[in-house]
N, C-alpha and C positions, 0 to 999 in steps of 0.2 A: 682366489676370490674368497672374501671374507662372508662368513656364515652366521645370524642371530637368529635364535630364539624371540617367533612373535611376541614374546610380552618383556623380551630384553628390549626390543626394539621399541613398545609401546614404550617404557619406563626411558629409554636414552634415546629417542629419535632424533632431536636435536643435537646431540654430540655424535653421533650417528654418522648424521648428514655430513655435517661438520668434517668428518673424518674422511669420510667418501670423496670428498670437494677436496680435502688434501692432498690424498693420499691417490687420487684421481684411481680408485679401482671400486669395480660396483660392490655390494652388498646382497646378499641374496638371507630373506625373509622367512623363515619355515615357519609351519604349526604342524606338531607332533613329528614331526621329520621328514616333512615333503616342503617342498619352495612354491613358496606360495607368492612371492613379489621377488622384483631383482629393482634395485637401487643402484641406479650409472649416473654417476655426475655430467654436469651438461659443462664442457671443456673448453672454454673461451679464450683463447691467446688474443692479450691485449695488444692491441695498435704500440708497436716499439717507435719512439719518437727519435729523428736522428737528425744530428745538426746539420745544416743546411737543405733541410728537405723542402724549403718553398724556394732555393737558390734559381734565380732565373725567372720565378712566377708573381715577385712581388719587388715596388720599385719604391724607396723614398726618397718624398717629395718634401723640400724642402730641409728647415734644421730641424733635428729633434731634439735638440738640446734644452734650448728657447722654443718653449711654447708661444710666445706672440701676448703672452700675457704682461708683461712688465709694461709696453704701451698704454695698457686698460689702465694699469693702476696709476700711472702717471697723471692719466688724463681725470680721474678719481681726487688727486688730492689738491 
């Protein structure tokens, strides 16, 4: 667990943070040499996307090649 001096931490909070979210381990905060705050990243594993994951849940109808559009325009000129 990584350790700052409260006014290292005033002066680089944002690269700080940054690092935390990285490095996914908290940060613990002192003034004069007692821990005064603990900084834990909040750890979100993203939704992994895997092909065919609507296999079975979704049906297409019709072509999808031809949009239905070239009749419109036909009828346009």
């Amino acid at each position: 667990m990584k350790t700052v001096i409260i006014s290292e931490f005033k002066a680089k909070c944002i690269a700080i943070l940054k690092e935390a979210q990285r490095t996914r381990e908290p940060v613990v905060v002192t003034r004069r040499g007692k821990p005064v705050a603990r900084i834990e990243p909040i750890i979100e594993d993203a939704p992994s996307r895997q092909l065919g994951a609507y296999r079975g849940r979704m049906r297409i109808a019709g072509d999808i090649v031809k949009t239905g559009t070239e009749e419109d325009w036909e009828m346009l000129t």
